[in-house]
C-alpha positions as CSV (number, residue, x, y, z in Angstrom):
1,X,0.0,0.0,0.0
2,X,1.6,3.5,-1.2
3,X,0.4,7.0,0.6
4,X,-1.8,9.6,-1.9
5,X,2.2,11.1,-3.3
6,X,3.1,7.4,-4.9
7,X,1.2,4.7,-7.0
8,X,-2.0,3.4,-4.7
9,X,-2.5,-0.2,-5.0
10,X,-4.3,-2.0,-2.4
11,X,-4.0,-5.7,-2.2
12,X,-6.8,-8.2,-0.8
13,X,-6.8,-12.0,-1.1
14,X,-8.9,-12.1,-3.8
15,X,-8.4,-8.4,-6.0
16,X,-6.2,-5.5,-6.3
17,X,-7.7,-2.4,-5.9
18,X,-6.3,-0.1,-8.1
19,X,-6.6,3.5,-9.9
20,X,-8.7,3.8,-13.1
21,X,-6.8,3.7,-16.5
22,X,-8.1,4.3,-19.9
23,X,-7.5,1.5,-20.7
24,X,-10.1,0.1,-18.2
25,X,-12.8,2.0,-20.5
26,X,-14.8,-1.3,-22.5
27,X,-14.4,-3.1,-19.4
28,X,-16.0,-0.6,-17.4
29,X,-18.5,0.4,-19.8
30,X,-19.5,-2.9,-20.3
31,X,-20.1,-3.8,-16.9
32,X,-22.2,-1.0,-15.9
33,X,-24.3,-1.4,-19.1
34,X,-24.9,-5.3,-17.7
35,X,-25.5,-4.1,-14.4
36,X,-27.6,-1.1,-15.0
37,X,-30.7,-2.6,-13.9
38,X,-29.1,-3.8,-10.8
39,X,-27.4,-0.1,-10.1
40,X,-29.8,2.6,-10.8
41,X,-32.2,2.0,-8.2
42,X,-29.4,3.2,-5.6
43,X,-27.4,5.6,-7.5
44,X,-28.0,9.6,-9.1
45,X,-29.3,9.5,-12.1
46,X,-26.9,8.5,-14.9
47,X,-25.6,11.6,-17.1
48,X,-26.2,11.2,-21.1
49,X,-22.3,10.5,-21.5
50,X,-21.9,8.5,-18.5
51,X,-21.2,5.5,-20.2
52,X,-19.5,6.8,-23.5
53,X,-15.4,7.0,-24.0
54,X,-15.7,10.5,-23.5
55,X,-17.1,10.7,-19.8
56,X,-14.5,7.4,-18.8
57,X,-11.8,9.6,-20.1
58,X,-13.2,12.8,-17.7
59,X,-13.8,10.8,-15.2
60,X,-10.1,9.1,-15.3
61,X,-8.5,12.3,-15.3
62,X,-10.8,13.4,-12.0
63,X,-9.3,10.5,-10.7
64,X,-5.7,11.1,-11.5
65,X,-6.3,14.7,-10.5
66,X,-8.2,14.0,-6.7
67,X,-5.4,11.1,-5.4
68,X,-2.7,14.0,-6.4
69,X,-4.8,16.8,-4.4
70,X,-5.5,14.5,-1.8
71,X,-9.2,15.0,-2.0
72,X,-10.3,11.3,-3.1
73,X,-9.4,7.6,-3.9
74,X,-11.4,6.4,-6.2
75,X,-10.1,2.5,-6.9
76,X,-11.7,-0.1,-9.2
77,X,-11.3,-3.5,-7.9
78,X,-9.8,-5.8,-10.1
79,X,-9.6,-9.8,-9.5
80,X,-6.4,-11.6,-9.2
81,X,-7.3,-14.8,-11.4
82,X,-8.5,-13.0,-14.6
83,X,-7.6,-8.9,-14.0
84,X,-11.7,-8.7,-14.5
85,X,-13.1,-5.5,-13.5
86,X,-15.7,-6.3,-10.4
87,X,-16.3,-2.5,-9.5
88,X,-15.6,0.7,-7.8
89,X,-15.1,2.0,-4.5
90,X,-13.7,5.7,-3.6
91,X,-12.9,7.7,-0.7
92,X,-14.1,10.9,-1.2
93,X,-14.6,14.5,0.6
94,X,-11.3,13.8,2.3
95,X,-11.4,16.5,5.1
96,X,-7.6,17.3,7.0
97,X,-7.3,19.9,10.0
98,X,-8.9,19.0,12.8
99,X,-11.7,16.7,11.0
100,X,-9.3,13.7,9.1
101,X,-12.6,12.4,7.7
102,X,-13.7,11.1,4.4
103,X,-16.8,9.1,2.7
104,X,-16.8,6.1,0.9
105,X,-19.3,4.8,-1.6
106,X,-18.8,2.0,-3.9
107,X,-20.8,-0.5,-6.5
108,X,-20.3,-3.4,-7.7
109,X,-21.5,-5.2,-10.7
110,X,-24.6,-7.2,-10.9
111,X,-22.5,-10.6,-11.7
112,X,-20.6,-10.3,-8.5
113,X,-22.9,-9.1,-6.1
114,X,-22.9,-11.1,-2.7
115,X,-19.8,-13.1,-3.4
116,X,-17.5,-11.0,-0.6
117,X,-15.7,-9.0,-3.2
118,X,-17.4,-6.0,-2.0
119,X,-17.0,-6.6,2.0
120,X,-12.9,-7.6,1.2
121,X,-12.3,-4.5,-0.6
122,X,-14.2,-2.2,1.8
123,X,-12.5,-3.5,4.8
124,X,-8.9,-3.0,3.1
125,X,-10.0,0.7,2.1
126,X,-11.4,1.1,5.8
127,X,-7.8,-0.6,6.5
128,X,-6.2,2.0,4.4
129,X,-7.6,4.9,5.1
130,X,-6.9,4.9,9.1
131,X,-3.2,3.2,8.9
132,X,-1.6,4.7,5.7
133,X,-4.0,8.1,5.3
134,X,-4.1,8.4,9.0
135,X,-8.0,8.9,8.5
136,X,-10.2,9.4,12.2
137,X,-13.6,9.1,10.8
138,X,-14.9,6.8,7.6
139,X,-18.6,7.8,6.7
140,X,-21.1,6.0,3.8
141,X,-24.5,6.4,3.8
142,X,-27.3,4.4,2.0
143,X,-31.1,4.3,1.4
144,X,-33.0,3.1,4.2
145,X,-34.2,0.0,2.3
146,X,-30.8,-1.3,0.8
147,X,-30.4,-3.7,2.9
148,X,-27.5,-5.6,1.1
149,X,-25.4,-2.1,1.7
150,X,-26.5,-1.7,5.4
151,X,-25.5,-5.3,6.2
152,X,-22.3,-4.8,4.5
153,X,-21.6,-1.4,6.3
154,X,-22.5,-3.0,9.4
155,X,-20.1,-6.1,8.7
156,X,-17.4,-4.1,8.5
157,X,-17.3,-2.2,11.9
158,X,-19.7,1.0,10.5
159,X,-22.1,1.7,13.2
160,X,-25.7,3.8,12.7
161,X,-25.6,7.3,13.2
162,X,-29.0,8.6,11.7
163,X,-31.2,9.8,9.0
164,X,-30.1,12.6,6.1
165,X,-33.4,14.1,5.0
166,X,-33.3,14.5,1.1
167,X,-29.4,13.6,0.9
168,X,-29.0,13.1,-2.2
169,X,-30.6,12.8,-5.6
170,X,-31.2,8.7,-6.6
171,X,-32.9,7.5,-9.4
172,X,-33.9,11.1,-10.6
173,X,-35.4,11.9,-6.5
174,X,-34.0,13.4,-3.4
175,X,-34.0,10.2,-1.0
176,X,-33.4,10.1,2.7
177,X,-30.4,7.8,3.4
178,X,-29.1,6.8,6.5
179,X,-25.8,7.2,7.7
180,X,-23.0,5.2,9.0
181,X,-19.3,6.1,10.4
182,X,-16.7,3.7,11.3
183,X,-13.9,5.6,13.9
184,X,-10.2,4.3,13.7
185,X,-10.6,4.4,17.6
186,X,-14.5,3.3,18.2
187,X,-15.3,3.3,21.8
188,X,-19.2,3.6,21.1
189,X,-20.9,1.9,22.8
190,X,-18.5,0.0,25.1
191,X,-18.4,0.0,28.9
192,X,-15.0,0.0,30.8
């Protein structure tokens, strides 16, 4: 595992989480095409470009651009056996000062859903984020009714924090989500 300044590469038993390329772009494309079904109920509302070679190529560059600001780490995870694509996951809204928070969101494609690929890669980025970013606070949120995302958060060591009224725009909507927040150094809800 490298800081934001070198090449970020995360490995888990099963994927490497990695950067986007352009090279990544029919791969990619073709996934969320296959999965788009599966997707848009829980994400905003696709753009018209979102999945043309045009957008990939905007979107790598945003990537390139946030890991060297330090503002995000977007990552595509990428299996071991056959480099295949599997999805996305990206800590975003890094905050420094006195905060040393951040938000991650991910997806993953329809094919690989409840396999562990997701939970793996979200545990290393947790993993990641506390030891080599020196992150305090990990948020995600979800809708209130995703209950694949709220297990997984929960899984992972996220605990429930509340209800965002009209959070963000999904499916063409503003949706209430709720909120979750793993701490590197969680002492809620313990007793001495």
């Amino acid at each position: 595992m490298f800081g934001l300044r070198g090449r970020i590469r995360i490995d888990t038993e099963r994927m490497v989480l990695r950067p986007p390329t352009h090279g990544d772009f029919r791969a990619w494309s073709d996934l969320r095409r296959q999965s788009a079904e599966f997707l848009q109920p829980w994400e905003p509302s696709w753009s018209n470009d979102h999945l043309t070679r045009k957008g990939f190529v905007n979107r790598v560059y945003w990537s390139n651009r946030s890991i060297q600001q330090g503002t995000a780490v977007p990552l595509f995870l990428q299996r071991r056996s056959d480099n295949c694509i599997l999805g996305a996951i990206t800590l975003d809204n890094i905050r420094r000062g006195p905060s040393q928070a951040g938000t991650i969101g991910y997806w993953i494609g329809a094919e690989f859903a409840r396999q562990g690929y997701m939970r793996e890669a979200l545990l290393a980025k947790v993993h990641y984020s506390f030891e080599v970013l020196g992150l305090s606070r990990i948020e995600s949120a979800c809708l209130p009714e995703n209950a694949a995302s709220r297990g997984l958060l929960e899984s992972c060591g996220y605990k429930y924090e509340g209800v965002a009224q009209s959070y963000l725009q999904i499916d063409g909507r503003w949706r209430n989500h709720v909120l979750y927040a793993n701490l590197r150094s969680d002492r809620r809800g313990r007793v001495e």
